[in-house]
PyMOL CGO cylinders between C-alpha atoms (Angstrom):
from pymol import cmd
from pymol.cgo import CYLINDER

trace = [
    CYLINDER, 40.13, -40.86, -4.71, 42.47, -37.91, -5.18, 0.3, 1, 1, 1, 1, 1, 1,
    CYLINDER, 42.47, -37.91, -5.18, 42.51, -34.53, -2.92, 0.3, 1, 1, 1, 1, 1, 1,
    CYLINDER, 42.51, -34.53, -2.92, 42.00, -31.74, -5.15, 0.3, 1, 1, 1, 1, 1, 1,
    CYLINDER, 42.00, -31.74, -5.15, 45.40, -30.20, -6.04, 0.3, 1, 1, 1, 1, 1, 1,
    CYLINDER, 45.40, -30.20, -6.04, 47.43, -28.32, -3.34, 0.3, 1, 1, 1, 1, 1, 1,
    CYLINDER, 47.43, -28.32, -3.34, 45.82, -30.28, -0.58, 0.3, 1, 1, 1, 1, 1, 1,
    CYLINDER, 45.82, -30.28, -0.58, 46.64, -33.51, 0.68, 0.3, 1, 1, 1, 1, 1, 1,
    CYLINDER, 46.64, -33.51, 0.68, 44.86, -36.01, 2.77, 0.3, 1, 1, 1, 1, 1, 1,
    CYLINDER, 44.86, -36.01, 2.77, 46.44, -34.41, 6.31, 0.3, 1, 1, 1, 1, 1, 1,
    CYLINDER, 46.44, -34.41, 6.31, 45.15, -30.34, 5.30, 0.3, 1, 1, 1, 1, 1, 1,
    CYLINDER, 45.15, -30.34, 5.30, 41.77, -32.10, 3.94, 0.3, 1, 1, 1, 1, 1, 1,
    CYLINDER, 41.77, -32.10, 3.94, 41.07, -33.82, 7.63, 0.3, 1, 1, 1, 1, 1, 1,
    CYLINDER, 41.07, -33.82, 7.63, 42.04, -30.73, 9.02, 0.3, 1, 1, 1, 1, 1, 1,
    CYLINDER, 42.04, -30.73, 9.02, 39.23, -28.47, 7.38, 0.3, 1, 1, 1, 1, 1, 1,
    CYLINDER, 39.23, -28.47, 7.38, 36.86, -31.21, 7.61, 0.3, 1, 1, 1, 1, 1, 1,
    CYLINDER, 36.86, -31.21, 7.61, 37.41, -31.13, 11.59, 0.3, 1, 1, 1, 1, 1, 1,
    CYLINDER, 37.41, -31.13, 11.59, 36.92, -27.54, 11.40, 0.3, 1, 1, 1, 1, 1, 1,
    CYLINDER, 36.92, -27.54, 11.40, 33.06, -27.98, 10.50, 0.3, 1, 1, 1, 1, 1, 1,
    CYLINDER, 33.06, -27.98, 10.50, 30.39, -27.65, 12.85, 0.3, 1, 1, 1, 1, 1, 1,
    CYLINDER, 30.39, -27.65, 12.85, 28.83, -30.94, 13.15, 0.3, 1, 1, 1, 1, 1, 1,
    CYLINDER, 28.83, -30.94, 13.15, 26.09, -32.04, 11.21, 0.3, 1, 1, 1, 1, 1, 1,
    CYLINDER, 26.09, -32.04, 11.21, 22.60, -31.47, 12.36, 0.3, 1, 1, 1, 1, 1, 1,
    CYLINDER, 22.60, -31.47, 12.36, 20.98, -34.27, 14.32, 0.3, 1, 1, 1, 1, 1, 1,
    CYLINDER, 20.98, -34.27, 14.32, 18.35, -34.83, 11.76, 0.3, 1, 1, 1, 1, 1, 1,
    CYLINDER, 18.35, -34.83, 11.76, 20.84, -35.29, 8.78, 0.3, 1, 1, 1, 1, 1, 1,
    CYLINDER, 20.84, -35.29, 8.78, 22.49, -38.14, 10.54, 0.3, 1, 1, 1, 1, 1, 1,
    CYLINDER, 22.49, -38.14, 10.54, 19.51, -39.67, 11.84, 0.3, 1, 1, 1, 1, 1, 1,
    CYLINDER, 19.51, -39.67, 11.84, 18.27, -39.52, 8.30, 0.3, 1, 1, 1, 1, 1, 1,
    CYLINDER, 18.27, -39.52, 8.30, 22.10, -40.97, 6.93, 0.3, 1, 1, 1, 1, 1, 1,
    CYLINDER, 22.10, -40.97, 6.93, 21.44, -44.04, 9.73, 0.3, 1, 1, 1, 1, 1, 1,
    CYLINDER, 21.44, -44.04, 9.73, 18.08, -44.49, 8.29, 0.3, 1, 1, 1, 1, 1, 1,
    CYLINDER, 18.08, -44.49, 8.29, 18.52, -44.16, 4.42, 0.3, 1, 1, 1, 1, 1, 1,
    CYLINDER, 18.52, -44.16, 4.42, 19.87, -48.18, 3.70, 0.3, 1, 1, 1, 1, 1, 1,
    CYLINDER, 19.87, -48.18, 3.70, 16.97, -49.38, 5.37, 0.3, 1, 1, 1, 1, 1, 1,
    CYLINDER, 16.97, -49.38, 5.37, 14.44, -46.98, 3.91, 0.3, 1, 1, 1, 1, 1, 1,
    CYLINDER, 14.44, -46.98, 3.91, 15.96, -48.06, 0.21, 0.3, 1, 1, 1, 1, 1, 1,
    CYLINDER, 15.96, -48.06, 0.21, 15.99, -51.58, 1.28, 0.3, 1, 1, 1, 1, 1, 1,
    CYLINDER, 15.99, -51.58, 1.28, 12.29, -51.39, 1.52, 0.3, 1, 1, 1, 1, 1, 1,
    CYLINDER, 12.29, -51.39, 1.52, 11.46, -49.51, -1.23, 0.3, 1, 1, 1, 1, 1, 1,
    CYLINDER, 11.46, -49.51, -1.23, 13.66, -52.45, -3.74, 0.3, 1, 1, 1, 1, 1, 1,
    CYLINDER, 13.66, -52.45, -3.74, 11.35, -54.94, -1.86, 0.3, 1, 1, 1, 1, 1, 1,
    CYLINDER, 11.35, -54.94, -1.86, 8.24, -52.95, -2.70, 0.3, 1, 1, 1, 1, 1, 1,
    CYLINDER, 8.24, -52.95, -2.70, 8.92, -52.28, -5.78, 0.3, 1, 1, 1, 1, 1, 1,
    CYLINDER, 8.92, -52.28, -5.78, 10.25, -55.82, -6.45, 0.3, 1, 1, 1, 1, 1, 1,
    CYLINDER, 10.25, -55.82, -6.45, 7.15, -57.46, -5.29, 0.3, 1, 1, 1, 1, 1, 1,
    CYLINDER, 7.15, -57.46, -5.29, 5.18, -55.32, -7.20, 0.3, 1, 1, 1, 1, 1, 1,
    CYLINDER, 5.18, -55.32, -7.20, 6.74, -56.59, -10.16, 0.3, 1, 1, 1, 1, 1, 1,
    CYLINDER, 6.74, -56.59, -10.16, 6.65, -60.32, -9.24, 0.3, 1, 1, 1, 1, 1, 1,
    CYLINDER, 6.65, -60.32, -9.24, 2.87, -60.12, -7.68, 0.3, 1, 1, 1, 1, 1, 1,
    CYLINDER, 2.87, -60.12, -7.68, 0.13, -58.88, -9.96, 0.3, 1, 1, 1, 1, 1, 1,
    CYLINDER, 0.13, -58.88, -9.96, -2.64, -58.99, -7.23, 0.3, 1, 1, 1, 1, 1, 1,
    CYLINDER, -2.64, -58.99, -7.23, 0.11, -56.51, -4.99, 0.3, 1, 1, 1, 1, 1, 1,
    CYLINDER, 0.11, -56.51, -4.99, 0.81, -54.24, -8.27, 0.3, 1, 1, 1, 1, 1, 1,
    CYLINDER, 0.81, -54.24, -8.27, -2.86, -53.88, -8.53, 0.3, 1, 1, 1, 1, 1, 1,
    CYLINDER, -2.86, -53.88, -8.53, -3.74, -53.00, -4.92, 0.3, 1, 1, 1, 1, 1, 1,
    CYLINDER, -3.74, -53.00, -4.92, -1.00, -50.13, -5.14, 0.3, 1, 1, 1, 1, 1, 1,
    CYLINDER, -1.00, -50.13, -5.14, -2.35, -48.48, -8.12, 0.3, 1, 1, 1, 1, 1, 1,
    CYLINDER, -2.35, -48.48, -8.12, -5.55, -48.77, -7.00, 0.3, 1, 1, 1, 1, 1, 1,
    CYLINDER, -5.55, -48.77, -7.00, -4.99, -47.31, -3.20, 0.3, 1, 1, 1, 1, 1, 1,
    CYLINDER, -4.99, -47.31, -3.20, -1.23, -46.73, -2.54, 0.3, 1, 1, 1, 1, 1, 1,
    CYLINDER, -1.23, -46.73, -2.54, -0.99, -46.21, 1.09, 0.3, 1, 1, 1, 1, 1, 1,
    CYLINDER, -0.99, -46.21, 1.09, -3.81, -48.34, 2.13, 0.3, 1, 1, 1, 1, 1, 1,
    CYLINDER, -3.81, -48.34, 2.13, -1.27, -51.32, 0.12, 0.3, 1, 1, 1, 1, 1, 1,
    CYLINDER, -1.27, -51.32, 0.12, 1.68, -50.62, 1.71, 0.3, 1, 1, 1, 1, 1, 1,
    CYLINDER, 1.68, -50.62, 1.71, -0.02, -50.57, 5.21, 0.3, 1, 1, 1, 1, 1, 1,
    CYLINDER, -0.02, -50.57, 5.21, -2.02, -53.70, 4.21, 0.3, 1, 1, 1, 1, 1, 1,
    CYLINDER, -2.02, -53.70, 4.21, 2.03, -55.13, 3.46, 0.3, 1, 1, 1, 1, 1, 1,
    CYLINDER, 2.03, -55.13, 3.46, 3.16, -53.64, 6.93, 0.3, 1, 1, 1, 1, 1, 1,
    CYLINDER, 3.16, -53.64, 6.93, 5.20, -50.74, 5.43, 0.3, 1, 1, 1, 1, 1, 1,
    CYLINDER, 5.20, -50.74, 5.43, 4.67, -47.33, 7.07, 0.3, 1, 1, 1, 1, 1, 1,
    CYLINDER, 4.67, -47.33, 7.07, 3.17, -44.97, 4.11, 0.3, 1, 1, 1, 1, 1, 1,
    CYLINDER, 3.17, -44.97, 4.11, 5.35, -41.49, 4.86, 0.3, 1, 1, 1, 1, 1, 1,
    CYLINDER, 5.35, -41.49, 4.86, 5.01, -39.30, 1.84, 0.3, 1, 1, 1, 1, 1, 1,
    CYLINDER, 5.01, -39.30, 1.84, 8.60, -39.67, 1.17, 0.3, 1, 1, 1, 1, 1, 1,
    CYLINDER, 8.60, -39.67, 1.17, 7.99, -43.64, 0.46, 0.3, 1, 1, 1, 1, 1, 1,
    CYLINDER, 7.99, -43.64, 0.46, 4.98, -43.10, -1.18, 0.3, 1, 1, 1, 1, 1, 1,
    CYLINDER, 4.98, -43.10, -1.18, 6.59, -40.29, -3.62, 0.3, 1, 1, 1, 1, 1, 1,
    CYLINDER, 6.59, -40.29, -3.62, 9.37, -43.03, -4.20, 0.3, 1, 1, 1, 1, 1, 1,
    CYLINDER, 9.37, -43.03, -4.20, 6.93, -45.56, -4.86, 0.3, 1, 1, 1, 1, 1, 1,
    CYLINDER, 6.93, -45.56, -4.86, 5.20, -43.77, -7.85, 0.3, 1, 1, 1, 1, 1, 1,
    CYLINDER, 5.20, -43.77, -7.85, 8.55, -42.70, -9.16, 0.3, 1, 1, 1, 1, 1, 1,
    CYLINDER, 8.55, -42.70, -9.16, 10.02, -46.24, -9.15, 0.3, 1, 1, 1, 1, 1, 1,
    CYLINDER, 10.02, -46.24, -9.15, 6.69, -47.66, -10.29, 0.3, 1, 1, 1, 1, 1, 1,
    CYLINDER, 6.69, -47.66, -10.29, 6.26, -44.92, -13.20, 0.3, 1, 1, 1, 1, 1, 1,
    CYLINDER, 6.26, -44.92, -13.20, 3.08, -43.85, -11.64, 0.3, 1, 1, 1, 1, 1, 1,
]
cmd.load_cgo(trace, "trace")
């Protein structure tokens, strides 16, 4: 990647070390993000694969993904329908 012209890599680290660090919640929520995507491919995957697994999730979506083990936060469940086309 290039630095943006008139800075190089040095003055770039040295403005970046000049921000106040990022709030605990955005890095818990960095840490957590593969993993959350990780389970939605598997979801999502299995609901393509498994007709009896498709059906339970358009018929009850959270009550499915508990039933599979996967905790139903509304941020997974949003994802669901989007990647689903529900």
């Amino acid at each position: 990647m290039t630095p943006a012209p008139g800075y190089d890599e040095e003055r770039l680290a040295d403005l970046l070390r000049g921000l106040p660090p990022a709030p605990p919640a955005w890095v818990t929520a960095a840490q957590e993000l593969p993993l959350a995507r990780l389970g939605l491919d598997e979801i999502v995957d299995r609901a393509r694969k498994d007709e009896a697994f498709r059906k339970a999730l358009i018929a009850d979506l959270e009550s499915a993904l508990a039933g599979a083990g996967y905790v139903p936060d509304p941020l997974l469940l949003e994802s669901v329908r989007d990647r689903l086309g529900r």
